[in-house]
C-alpha positions as CSV (number, residue, x, y, z in Angstrom):
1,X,-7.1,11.7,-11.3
2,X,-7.8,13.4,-8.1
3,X,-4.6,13.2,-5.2
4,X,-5.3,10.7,-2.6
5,X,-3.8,10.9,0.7
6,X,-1.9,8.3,2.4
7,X,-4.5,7.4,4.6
8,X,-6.8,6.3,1.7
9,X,-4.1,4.5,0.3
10,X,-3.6,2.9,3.4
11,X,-7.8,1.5,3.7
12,X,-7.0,0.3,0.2
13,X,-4.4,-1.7,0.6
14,X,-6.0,-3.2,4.1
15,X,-9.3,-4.1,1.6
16,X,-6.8,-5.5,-0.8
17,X,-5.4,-7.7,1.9
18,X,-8.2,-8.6,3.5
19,X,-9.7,-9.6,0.0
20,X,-6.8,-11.3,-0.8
21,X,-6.8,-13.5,2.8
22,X,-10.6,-13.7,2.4
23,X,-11.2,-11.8,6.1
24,X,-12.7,-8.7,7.3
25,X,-11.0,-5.4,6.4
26,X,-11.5,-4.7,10.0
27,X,-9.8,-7.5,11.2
28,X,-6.6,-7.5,9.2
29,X,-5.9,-3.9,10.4
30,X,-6.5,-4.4,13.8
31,X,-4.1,-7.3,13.4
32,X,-1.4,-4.9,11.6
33,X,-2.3,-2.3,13.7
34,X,-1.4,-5.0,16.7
35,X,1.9,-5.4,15.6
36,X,2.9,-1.7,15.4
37,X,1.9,1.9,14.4
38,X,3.7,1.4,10.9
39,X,1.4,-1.7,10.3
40,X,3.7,-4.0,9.4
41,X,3.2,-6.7,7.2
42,X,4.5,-9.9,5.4
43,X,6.4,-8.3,2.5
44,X,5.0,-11.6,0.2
45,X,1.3,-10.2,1.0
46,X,2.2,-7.2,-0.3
47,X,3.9,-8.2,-3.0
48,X,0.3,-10.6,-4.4
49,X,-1.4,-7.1,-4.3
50,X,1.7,-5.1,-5.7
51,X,-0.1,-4.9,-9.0
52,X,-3.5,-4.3,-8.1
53,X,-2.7,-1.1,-5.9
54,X,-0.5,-0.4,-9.2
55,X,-3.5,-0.6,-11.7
56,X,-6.1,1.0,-8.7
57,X,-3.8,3.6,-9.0
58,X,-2.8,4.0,-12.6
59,X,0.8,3.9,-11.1
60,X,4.4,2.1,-11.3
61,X,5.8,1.6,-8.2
62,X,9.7,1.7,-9.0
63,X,11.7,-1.4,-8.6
64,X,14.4,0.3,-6.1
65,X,16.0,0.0,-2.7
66,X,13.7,2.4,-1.3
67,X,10.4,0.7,-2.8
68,X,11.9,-2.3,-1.6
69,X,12.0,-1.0,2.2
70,X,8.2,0.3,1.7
71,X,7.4,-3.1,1.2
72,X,8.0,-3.9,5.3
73,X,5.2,-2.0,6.2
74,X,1.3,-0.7,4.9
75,X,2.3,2.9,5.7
76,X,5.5,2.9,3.8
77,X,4.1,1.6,1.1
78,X,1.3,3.3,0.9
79,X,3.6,6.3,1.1
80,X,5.4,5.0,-1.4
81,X,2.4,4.9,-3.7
82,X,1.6,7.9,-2.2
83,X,5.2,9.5,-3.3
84,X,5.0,7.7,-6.8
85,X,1.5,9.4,-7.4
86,X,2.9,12.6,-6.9
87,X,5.5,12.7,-9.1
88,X,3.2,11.0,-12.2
89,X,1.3,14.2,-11.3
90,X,4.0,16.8,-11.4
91,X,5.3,15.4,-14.8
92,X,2.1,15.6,-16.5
């Protein structure tokens, strides 16, 4: 599988949301990005897409404290992803 970066991780997980809410891509971001540079984001939402970006991916996100902080924003999860990609590639 070819490395992503966080920033297409990111525009994922925004077309996973806005699929999810049925809405725009477009809109959802600019509504994340209203609330902050870190696009925060209902942890619940991203929990409802938690296993698509998981199977997208061909990744498991850990169940720990710092997964669990990632979960407050779409760039720290997506970093997060990001992270967990990385290592799935460095053990193989």
């Amino acid at each position: 599988m070819p490395s992503r970066s966080v920033q297409e991780i990111v525009d994922i997980v925004i077309d996973f949301l806005a699929e999810h809410q049925d809405r725009q891509s477009h809109d959802v971001y600019e509504e994340l990005a209203a609330r902050g540079q870190d696009l925060p984001v209902d942890s619940v939402l991203i929990m409802e897409i938690l296993a698509r970006i998981e199977q997208h991916f061909e990744v498991s996100v850990p169940a720990d404290a710092e997964a669990g902080r990632s979960l407050r924003s779409v760039w720290a999860f997506a970093e997060t992803v990001y992270d967990t990609m990385q290592a799935k590639e460095h053990m193989q």
